[in-house]
N, C-alpha and C positions, 0 to 999 in steps of 0.2 A: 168151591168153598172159599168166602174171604177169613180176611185175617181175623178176623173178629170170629168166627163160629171157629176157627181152629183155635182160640183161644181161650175161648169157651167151654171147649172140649179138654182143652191138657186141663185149668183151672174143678173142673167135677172131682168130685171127693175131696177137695183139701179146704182148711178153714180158711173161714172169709180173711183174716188177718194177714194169712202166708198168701193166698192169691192176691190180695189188693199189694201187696210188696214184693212180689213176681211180674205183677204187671207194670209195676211204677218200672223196676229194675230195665223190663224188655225196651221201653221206652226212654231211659233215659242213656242207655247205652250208642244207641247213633247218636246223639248231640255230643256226647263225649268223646268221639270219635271225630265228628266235623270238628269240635274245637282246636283240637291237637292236630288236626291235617292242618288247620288255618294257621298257627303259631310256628308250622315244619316252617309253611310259605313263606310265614315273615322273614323267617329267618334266612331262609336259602335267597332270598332277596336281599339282605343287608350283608349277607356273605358276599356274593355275586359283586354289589355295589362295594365292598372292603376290595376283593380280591381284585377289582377295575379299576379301583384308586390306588392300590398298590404296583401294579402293573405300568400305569402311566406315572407313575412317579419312579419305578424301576427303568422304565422308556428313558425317562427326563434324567437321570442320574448316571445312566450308560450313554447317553448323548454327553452329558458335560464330560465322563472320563475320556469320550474319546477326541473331543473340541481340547481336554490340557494334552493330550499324544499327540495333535496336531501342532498344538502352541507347543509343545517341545520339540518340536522337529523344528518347527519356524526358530528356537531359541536356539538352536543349533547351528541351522543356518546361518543366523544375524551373529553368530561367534565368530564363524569366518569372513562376515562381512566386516565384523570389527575388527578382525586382523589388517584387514585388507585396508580400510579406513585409520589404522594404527600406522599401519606402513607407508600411505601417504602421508599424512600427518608428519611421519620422521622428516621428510623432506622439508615441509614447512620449518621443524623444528632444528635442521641444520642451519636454514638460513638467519633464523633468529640468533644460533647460536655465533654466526661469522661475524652477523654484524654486532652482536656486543664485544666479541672479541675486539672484531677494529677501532669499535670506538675507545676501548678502554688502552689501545695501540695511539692511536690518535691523541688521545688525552691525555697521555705520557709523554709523549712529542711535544706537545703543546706546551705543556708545562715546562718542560723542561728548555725549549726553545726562549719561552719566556725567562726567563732564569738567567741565561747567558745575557741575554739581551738586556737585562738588571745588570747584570755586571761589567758588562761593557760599556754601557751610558754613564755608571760610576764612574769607573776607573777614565773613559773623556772628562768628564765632568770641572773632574780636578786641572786640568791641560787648558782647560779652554779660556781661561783668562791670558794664561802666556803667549797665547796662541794668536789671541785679537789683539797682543799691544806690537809681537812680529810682525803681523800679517800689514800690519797700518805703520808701524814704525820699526825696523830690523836695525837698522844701524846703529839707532840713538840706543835701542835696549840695551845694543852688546856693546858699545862706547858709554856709554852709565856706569858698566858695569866697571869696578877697581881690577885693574891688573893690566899687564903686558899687554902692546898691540896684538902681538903674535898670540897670545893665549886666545884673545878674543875672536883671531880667523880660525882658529881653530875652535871655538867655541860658534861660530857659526857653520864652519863645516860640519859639525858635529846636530847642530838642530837641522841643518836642512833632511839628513838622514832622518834625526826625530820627526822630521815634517813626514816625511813619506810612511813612515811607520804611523802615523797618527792618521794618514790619511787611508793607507789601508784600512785599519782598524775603525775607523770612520765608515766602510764601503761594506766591512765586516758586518757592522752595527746595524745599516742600511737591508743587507742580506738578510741576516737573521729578522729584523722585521719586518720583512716581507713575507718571509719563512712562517711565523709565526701569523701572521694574516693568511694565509693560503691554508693552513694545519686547522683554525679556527672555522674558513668556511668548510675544509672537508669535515670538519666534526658535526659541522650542522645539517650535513648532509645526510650525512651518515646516521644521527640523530631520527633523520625523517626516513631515511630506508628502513631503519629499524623500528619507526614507526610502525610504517607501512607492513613490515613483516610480521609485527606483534596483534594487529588488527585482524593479517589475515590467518595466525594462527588461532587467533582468539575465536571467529566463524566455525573452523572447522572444529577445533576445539568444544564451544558446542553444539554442535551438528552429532559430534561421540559424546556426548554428554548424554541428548535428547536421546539417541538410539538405546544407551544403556538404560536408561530411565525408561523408554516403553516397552524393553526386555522385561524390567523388572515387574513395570504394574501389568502388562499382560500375563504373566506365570501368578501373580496375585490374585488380580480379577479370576484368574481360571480356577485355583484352587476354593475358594471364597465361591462358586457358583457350583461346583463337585459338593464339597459341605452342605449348601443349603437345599440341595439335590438331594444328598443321601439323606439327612434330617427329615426331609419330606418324604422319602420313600418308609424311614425307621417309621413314622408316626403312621402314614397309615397301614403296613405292613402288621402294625399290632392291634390294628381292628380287625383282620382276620381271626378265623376260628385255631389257626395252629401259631401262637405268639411268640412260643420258644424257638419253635424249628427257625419262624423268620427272623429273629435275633439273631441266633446260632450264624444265618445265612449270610446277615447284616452286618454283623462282628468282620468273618470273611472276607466281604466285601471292602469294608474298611481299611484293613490293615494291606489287602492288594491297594487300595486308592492310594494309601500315607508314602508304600512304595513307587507308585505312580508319581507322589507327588515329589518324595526327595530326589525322581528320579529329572524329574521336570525340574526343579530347585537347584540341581548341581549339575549343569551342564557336561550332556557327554561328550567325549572329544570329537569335534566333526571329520569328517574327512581330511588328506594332507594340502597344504596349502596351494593356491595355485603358483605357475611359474614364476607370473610376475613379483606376487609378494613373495613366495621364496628367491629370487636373488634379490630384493633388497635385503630378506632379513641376511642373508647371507654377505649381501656386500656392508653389512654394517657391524653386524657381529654384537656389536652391545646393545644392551634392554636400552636405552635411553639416548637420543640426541646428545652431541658433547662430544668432550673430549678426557683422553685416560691420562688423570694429572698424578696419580700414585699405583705404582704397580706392586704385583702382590712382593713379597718379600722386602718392601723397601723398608730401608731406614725411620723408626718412629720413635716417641718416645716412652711407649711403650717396648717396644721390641720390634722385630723384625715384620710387617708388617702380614696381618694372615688375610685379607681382602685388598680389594681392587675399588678406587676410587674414579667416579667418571664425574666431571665441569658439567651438567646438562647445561642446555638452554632453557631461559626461563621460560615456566610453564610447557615446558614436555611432558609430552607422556610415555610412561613406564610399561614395556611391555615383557611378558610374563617370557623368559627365557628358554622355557622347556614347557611339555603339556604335561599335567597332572593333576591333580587336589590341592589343593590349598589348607598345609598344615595347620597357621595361623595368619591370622590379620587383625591389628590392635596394638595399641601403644605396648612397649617394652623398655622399663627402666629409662635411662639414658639415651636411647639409641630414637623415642618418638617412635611415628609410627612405622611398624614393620612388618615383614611378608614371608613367609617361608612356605615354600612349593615342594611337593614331593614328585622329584624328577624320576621316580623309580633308581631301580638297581643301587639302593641304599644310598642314594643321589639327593642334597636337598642345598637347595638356592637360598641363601638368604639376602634379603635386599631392604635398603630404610634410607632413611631421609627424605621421603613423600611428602606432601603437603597435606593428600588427602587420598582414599584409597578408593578402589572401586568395585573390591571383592571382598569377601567373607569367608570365615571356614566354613571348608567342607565343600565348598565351588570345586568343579573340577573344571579345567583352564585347556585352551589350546594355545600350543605354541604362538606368540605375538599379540595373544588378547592381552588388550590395555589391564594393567593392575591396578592403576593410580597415578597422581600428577603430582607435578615438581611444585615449587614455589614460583607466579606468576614475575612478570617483569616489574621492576621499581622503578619507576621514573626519578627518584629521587637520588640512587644509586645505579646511573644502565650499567656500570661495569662489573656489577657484583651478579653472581649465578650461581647457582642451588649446585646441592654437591649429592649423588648419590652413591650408597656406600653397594656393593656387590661380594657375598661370600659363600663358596663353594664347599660345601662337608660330602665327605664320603665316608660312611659308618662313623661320623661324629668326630671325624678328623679334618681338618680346613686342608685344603687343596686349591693349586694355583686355576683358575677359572677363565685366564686366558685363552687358550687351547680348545677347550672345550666351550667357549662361547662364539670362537671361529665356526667349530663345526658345527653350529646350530642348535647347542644344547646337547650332546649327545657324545658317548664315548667316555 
């Protein structure tokens, strides 16, 4: 029996009206059926394609977080290589600071040699007429002269002594400007060593420059490629069919990255330093090239002095005395720019008279990472150098920093 005589058969007894709308019904029920299977498809296909594009932009966003865990290990690394490259660098920065010392040694010699040597040419000066009418006529000068025979041998015994005293001081004058020529080529000497020292601190200078500068735009770059990662993962994550939950997931994601990222941003303290830069920083004890020109408690006009004052060499750099965070970094009143490190154990460093710095709050610092640089060398001035101020608090009471800058920051 086909479909048509069994339909035939249910349709017997009922009015034409109800069967013509029984039969419309039996037929238009598969098309409504295929419609709505074919709208499942589309859909489970533009789901399919969200949930692929989601995925690969989830791939792409877990590959950038863990390209900045890499570049923060690398930022970790390149901390201790800055130490490392800090603590050479002191060397350079001794020698610069000997030889302005000498020159400014020199150039007080000089001058002062010069000086004598003025007033010894004076004080001939006056002599030396008497001296040319003796030297060509002795007898007639002292028979010229009114008085006694006997005054006048005695008036020549008495200049021949004058002669020898004149000629000393003649031999004197002689010395001294020789003195004074010999003082003048060592200064020009000295002038060009200190050259030479300033050139090659200036190289390595920056050599730490450029490293710090592709610490920085590499942790930039990296974050900057996390962001426009996760942005692309948010957007197509809410073409998916469940938009909340992936937000909900995304939010999550987020706020793990920004940790990620402050964590990348403030450098953790790397491992301890190797031997060699530990016994420099050891055999030097102070953050900075120089020399200790006021110790703490000294005489001031303020009062008793509560820091320590170190001469650097021009354009040294500043290295961070102890590891920790970095409280602040930024001009302060009078003092310019300044640094204060939280050295633990209610321990904080404070240090100013930089030129220029090279951290930020909220860095966290390993012991001898550069903080910042002195005032470069003036040609105009070599015997002048930067002066950095050094003060130790413990619970907000200043404390002498000697002792505790021997032992490496510590105690």
């Amino acid at each position: 029996m086909d479909c048509f005589a069994a339909l035939a058969m249910t349709m017997k007894g009922q009015r034409p009206r109800a069967q013509l709308r029984r039969f419309a019904l039996l037929f238009l029920i598969p098309s409504l059926a295929f419609a709505h299977s074919s709208s499942i498809d589309r859909q489970q296909k533009a789901l399919k394609a969200a949930q692929s594009a989601a995925q690969q932009h989830h791939q792409a966003a877990a590959a950038a977080r863990q390209k900045a865990a890499q570049d923060a290990a690398q930022a970790a690394a390149l901390a201790q290589q800055q130490v490392a490259a800090a603590a050479a660098l002191r060397r350079l920065e001794d020698q610069t600071a000997h030889a302005a010392s000498s020159l400014a040694v020199l150039d007080d010699q000089s001058q002062q040699a010069a000086k004598n040597l003025r007033q010894n040419e004076a004080a001939l000066a006056s002599l030396l007429p008497v001296m040319q009418r003796l030297s060509s006529q002795p007898a007639a000068t002292m028979l010229a002269a009114p008085g006694a025979p006997a005054d006048a041998i005695r008036g020549i015994l008495v200049l021949r002594g004058i002669a020898t005293q004149i000629v000393d001081e003649a031999n004197t004058v002689h010395a001294q400007a020789e003195q004074v020529a010999l003082l003048r080529t060592q200064t020009v000497a000295q002038q060009q060593l200190l050259g030479v020292a300033v050139v090659n601190q200036q190289k390595a200078e920056d050599a730490l420059s450029a490293q710090i500068s592709a610490a920085h735009g590499a942790e930039t770059s990296d974050l900057d490629t996390a962001a426009s990662a996760a942005a692309a993962e948010l957007a197509a994550t809410q073409n998916a069919h469940n938009l909340q939950s992936a937000i909900d997931k995304l939010q999550a994601q987020a706020e793990a990255q920004a940790k990620a990222a402050q964590a990348a941003a403030r450098l953790p303290p790397p491992s301890p330093p190797s031997p060699k830069t530990a016994n420099v920083l050891a055999a030097t004890g102070a953050p900075v090239a120089g020399t200790l020109v006021q110790a703490y408690g000294a005489s001031t006009v303020a009062g008793p002095a509560v820091g320590i004052i170190y001469r650097a060499a021009p354009g040294a750099r500043v290295a961070a005395p102890c590891s920790g965070p970095v409280l602040y970094a930024n001009r302060f009143q009078n003092y310019g720019l300044l640094v204060i490190l939280d050295c633990g154990g209610n321990t904080d460093a404070v240090l100013s008279g930089m030129h220029h710095l090279d951290v930020t709050a909220g860095q966290k610092l390993a012991r001898g990472q550069p903080i910042g640089q002195m005032q470069g060398f003036d040609s105009d001035n070599p015997a002048a150098q930067p002066m950095l101020y050094v003060e130790l608090r413990r619970n907000g009471t200043p404390v002498d920093p000697t002792a505790w800058l021997s032992r490496g920051g510590s105690g």
